[in-house]
C-alpha positions, 0 to 999 in steps of 0.5 A: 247223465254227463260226468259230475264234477265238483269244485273244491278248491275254495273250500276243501273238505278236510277228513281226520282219522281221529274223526271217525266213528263207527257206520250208523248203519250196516248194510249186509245184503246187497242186491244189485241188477245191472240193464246193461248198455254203453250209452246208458246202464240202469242199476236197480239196487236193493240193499238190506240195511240195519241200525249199527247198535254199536254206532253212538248215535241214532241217525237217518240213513245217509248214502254216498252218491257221486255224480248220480241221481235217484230215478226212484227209491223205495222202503220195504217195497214202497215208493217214497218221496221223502228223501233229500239229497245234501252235497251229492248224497241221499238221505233217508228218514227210516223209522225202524231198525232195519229195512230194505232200500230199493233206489234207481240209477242210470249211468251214462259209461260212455261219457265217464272219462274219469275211469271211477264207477261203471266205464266203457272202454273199447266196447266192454263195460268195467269197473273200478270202485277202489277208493270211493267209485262204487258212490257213482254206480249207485247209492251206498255208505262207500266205506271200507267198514261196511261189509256186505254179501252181493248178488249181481244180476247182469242182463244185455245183448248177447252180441255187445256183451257176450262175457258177463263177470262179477265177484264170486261164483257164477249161479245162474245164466240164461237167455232172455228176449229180442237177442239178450242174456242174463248171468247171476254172481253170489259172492259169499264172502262178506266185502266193502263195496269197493272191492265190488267188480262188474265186467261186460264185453266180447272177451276170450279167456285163457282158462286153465285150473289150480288145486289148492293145498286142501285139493279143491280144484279152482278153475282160473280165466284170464279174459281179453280182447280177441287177438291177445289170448297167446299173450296170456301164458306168462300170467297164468303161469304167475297166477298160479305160481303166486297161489302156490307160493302163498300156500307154502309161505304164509298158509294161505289157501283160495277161498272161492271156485273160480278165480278169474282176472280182465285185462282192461286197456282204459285203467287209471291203475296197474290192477285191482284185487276186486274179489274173485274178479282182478281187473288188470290194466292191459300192461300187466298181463299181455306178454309175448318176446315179440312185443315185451322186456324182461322187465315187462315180463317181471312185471306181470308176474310182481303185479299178477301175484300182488293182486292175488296176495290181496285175496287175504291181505285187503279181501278177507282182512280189510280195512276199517278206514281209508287211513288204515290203507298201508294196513293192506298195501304195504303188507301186501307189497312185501309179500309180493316182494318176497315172492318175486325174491323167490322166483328170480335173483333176491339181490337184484329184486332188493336192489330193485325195490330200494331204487324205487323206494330212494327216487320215489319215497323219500323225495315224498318224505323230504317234500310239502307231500310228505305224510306218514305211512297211516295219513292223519288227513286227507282231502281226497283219499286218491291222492294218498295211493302213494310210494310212502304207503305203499313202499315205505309201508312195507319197509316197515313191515320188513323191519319187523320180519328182520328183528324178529326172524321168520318164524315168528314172523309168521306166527304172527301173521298168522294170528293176524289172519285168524283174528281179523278174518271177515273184518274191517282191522287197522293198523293197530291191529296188525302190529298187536298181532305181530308183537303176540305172534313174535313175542315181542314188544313193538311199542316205541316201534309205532312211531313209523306208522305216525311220522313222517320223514327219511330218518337220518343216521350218523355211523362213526367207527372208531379203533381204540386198542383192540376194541371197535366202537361204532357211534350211532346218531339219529336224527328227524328226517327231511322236511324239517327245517334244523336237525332234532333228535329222535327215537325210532327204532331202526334195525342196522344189519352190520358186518366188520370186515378184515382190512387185509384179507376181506374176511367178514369178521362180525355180523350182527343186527344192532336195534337203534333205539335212543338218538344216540348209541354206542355199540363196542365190538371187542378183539379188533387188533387192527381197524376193520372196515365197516358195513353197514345196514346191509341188505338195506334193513332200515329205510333210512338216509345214512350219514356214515362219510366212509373213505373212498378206499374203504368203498372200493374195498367193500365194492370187491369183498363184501359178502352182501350182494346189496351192500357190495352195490351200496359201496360202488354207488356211494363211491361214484356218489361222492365223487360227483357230488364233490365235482357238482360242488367245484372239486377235482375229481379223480375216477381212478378209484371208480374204474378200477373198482368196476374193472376189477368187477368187469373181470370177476369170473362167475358174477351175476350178470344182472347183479354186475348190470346194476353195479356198473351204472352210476345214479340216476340224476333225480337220486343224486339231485336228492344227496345235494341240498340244492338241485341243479339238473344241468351240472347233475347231468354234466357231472354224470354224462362226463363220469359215464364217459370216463368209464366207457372210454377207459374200458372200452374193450372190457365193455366190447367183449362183455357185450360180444359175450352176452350177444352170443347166449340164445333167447330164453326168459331163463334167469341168465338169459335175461341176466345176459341181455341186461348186462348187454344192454348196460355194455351198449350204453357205454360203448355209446358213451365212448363213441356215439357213431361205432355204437350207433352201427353196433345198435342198429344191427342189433336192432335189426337182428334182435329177436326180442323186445328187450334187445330192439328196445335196448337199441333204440334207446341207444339211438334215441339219445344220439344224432345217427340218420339211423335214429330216425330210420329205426324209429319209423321201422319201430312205428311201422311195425308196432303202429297197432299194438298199443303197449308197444307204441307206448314204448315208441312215445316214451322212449323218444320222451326220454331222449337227451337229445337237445330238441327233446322238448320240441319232439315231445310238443310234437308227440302230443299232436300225433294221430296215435295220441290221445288223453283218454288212456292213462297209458298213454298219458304216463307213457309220453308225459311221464317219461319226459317229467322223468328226463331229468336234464331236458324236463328241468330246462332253464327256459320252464317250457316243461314246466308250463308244459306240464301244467298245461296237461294238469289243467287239461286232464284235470276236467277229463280224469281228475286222478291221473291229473293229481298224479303229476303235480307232485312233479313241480310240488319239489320246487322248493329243492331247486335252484332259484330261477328253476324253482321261481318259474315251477312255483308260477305254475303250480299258482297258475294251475291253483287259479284255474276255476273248478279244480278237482278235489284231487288236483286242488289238494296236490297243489294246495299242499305244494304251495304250502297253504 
């Protein structure tokens, strides 16, 4: 059967959390068994069901389908033909409480481009259920709270698909007739359908073993394509780091005897925690220095541990409604975080994640898209797999853990876990434990999980006798239109620094709670210098207006790493704001500061890496209350190029230094090479042609991906006939290995170069690309909506660009068309004539007849109808 899509634009379905209502009925059994085939998969499907008794009414039994049809359906063992179908779904009459329902489908994998559901990819059959996938593989109420025990049996041609993987435990395989096979799962847990997983295909498998806290041996696999296995050992190692680690912090022990994970290279998603079965997008688990950064590398281990994090905290407590989806994401993003904390330097990973929060999150906050971290509606529950559930929501949580400290933190989630294990839980739930567990009373805390929008703080410290007092003021976030007062409860980690000697004098957590609060700090003769929400307690917007002065004194003595960067950066922030807007600037206080840290013996290289570079422009686009790319990218470039050119032998001799120290992924050989890294860019800055040479070199020597990719950015921004020369090496080298190649499109996206635009035009017409693979995708046109100075172009040809892809994938992957709108969803924030012609796409993509759920409410919602 051909992909199915709906149209929903002329009349979107909305669905309310205050809507729901317990299942009708329950489905604790399901039996499903797969005839497998590329072109056409059968699925024969036996569920056991019953009347909810705790459902208000009584009513028939309505299973979710998308896309398919029933070839058959039975009752009891009986075929029947008194069923209907109403808007996709299948409806049965059923006379008593319980029942066993037998129906037929048949896929069509090869021709399912959406990547939901049962989908080929390369060969292999696999699939990915979260959110509502599971409703085109077979009929099924598809919602998180209905909770049933699988057994899958798998049967097909042993050469095709020689490797056959679903949920749980392996309990039977065999051989069947005219080169065929056969293998039987049972997963014992009770799990919602869409943690359902099914892989097919000719996989190899990495396996190794892991033996819990309890001593029960596991035995792990990571399967791929023939070829990568060699590229599996940083995977393996993070899977097994990451079970131990849950182990010790959070007393988590595995449940199951297997543990196996399936690189897939077609995935709309980083990874999916299916049960027993994580199927990963090929980015995240294939690894060697030859093909990946270090950033590659702490990104498998990140995303490797948080699928396996989800085993309890989405898998064995799950969630009752879509709406409760921070529930387990934002949970399961702060243990991740917290992990990867744990296996690398904490101050950069903090800083790390609230740079991902500031150019994600809050733009989403202050923007037509904005929601709280637990939605009050949706259209299409995919479009709310977004930075506010996920990052704002551990946010969130962290907050929690900072005021009530980590042991009773961990008594509550403790009790979270015991409570809810084996259920469908909410929000509520979480919080309820947390407040029992830590002993605390998270009332007026509530309020995150139901607003939307950045707070904004103002902090005043004032000096009266030998009394410090420091005047708090908050205040709703962005998106609304005139400043209101409000009443979060907001944790502020503050310190009072001696202005002479740089002692940290005061430390103390202060719980904003009222729109306005006073907090008097006594024995201050002289004023101190104030820091605060230090290691970034609170996701807020602080308004603190400090002194320049007092931010080069805290960027030199502050005893917080992430504060120590929030000074610099508010440093070179202020100065560029007030440049866009038309004052003098002076740098001199920003290149001594970052002299002064260039010169500082035994600094963090990495750490040292993040506080030289100036903010990105789309972050300093969010400090201004209308954005112009040009001036923000003038502005920036000019800064850059003071800095490099006044400390161009300081930037030499750190990029001599770190050229010197010998590959190894130990934490100060990578610290190493992103401090090289950092010192290139700005020797390139001082002097485009030396630091074209000095790249080249670099290129041509570098025995890791980190160093040559490092050197061909450089060149990429720059007009060197070695440009081009170390872009065709780069291809000729790399031409078939998808991932790398992936790096060769993006990288020239994300040039700066004036033709940019063009190369991208042209990029899209390359025989290596293609629309199928959201990888590629992202890769090409996500880098380029991320290049803010030549996506932003005056002429709006990125913007018709970008709509004209939007409309393209829109009938072939709905999802990871959705996932671009938002690009042009921010056209309110721009100066006219940009926001004037980003609007007119955003219309012209609303017009076009059968939009997708997905992308229709993207716009919808941007265009503010």
């Amino acid at each position: 059967m051909a992909d199915v899509q709906k149209t929903f634009a002329d009349a979107p379905t909305i669905i309310r959390r205050e809507d729901y209502t317990p299942p009708a009925w329950l489905v604790p059994e399901v039996a499903l068994d797969f005839d497998l085939g590329l072109e056409e998969t059968r699925v024969y499907s036996t569920l056991k069901v019953a009347r909810n008794p705790d459902a208000a009414a009584r009513e028939p039994l309505r299973l979710k389908g998308d896309g398919i049809e029933p070839e058959e359906v039975t009752v009891d063992g009986e075929r029947i033909n008194d069923w209907r179908m109403e808007e996709g779904d299948l409806v049965l009459p059923l006379p008593a409480d319980a029942h066993h329902i037998g129906i037929t489908t048949a896929l069509k994998p090869s021709d399912n481009t959406q990547l939901m559901g049962l989908y080929a990819s390369n060969g292999m059959l696999c699939t990915q259920c979260e959110a509502e996938g599971f409703r085109r593989i077979t009929f099924h109420p598809d919602r998180p709270d209905v909770l049933s025990r699988y057994t899958v049996r798998m049967e097909g041609d042993a050469k095709t698909f020689p490797v056959l993987l679903s949920n749980g435990d392996l309990v039977g395989e065999g051989e069947g007739e005219n080169g065929r096979h056969y293998a039987v799962w049972n997963d014992p847990h009770l799990k919602p359908s869409y943690l359902f997983a099914l892989v097919a295909g000719d996989l190899v498998v990495n396996r190794d073993t892991f033996t819990t806290m309890s001593g029960r041996k596991v035995e792990l696999g990571i399967f791929v394509r023939e070829g990568d296995l060699d590229r599996t050992g940083h995977a393996m190692t993070a899977l097994k780091n990451s079970m131990k680690w849950d182990e010790e912090t959070y007393g988590r022990e595995y449940d199951l005897d297997i543990f196996n994970i399936v690189a897939v290279s077609d995935f709309n998603m980083g990874a999916m925690e299916n049960k027993g079965l994580n199927i990963f997008n090929t980015r995240y688990i294939l690894a060697d220095p030859d093909t990946a950064t270090d950033n590659d590398y702490d990104g498998i281990e990140g995303v490797v541990a948080h699928e396996y994090f989800h085993n309890w905290s989405g898998n064995r407590v799950t969630c009752r409604d879509w709406f409760q989806l921070s529930l387990k994401e934002g949970f399961t993003v702060l243990r991740d975080q917290q992990f990867s904390a744990h296996m690398g330097s904490e101050p950069v990973k903090r800083i790390e994640d609230v740079r991902i929060l500031r150019a994600a999150q809050f733009p989403e906050d202050g923007g037509p898209l904005a929601h709280p971290i637990r939605p009050d509606s949706y259209m299409e529950i995919s479009n709310f797999y977004t930075a506010t559930v996920y990052n704002k929501g551990a946010e969130v949580i962290r907050m929690m853990l900072t005021m009530i400290g980590k042991d009773r933190f961990r008594k509550g989630t403790d009790l979270y876990f015991d409570r809810h294990d084996g259920e469908a839980a909410t929000c509520e739930d979480f919080v309820s434990a947390i407040e029992d567990g830590g002993d605390v009373d998270l009332t007026q805390f509530r309020r995150w999980y139901s607003e939307a929008g950045t707070p904004h703080v103002a902090a005043t410290l004032r000096h009266e006798g030998d009394t410090a007092v420091l005047e708090l003021k908050q205040t709703k976030g962005a998106g609304t239109e005139e400043p209101a007062p409000s009443e979060m409860v907001i944790p502020l980690r503050i310190a009072l620094f001696d202005r002479e000697t740089g002692r940290n004098l005061r430390e103390e957590l202060v719980i904003l709670d009222a729109p306005e609060k006073t907090v008097r700090f006594e024995g201050f003769e002289a004023a101190p210098v104030l820091s605060i929400n230090r290691g970034f307690s609170a996701p807020i917007i602080l308004d603190n207006r400090r002194d320049p002065a007092d931010l080069a004194f805290l960027s030199a003595h502050e005893d917080d790493p992430f504060a120590r960067f929030e000074a610099m950066q508010q440093l070179m922030i202020d100065h560029l704001v007030g440049v866009i807007g038309g004052e003098a600037g002076d740098e001199k206080l920003i290149v001594d500061s970052i002299a002064a840290a260039l010169d500082e013996d035994g600094i963090d290289r990495a750490f040292l890496a993040e506080m030289v570079q100036p903010p990105a422009e789309s972050f300093l686009g969010e400090q201004m209350l209308v954005i112009d790319p040009a001036a923000i990218h003038e502005a920036r470039a000019a800064l850059r190029k003071t800095i490099a050119t006044q400390l161009k032998d300081r930037w030499q001799a750190h990029y001599d230094a770190c050229s010197s120290v010998p590959f190894s992924l130990d934490a100060d050989a990578k610290a190493a090479r992103k401090l090289q890294g950092v010192a290139l860019s700005y020797l390139a800055a001082a002097d485009e042609d030396a630091a074209a040479d000095l790249a080249f070199v670099q290129f041509e020597r570098a025995d890791n991906m980190t160093q040559r990719l490092s050197a061909l950015a450089t060149l990429s921004h720059g007009a060197s006939d070695k440009r081009e020369a170390a872009f065709d090496i780069f291809y000729n080298r790399y031409r078939d290995d998808a991932l790398v190649l992936d790096k060769w499109f993006g990288l020239q996206a994300l040039s700066l170069r004036d033709d940019t635009l063009e190369a991208v035009k042209a990029l899209a017409d390359h025989a290596d690309f293609t629309l199928k693979n959201p990888n590629r995708v992202r890769a090409l046109y996500g880098s380029f909506t991320a290049n803010q100075a030549r996506f932003h172009d005056e002429s709006g040809e990125g913007y018709r660009m970008l709509a004209d892809l939007i409309m393209t994938l829109d009938d072939k992957n709905a999802q990871l068309a959705a996932r671009f709108v938002p690009t042009l969803g921010r056209w309110r924030r721009f100066e006219e004539k940009r926001s004037v012609l980003m609007r007119a796409e955003l219309e012209r993509i609303a017009d076009k007849q059968g939009l997708s759920k997905d992308t229709s409410e993207q716009v919808l919602k941007s265009l503010g109808r």
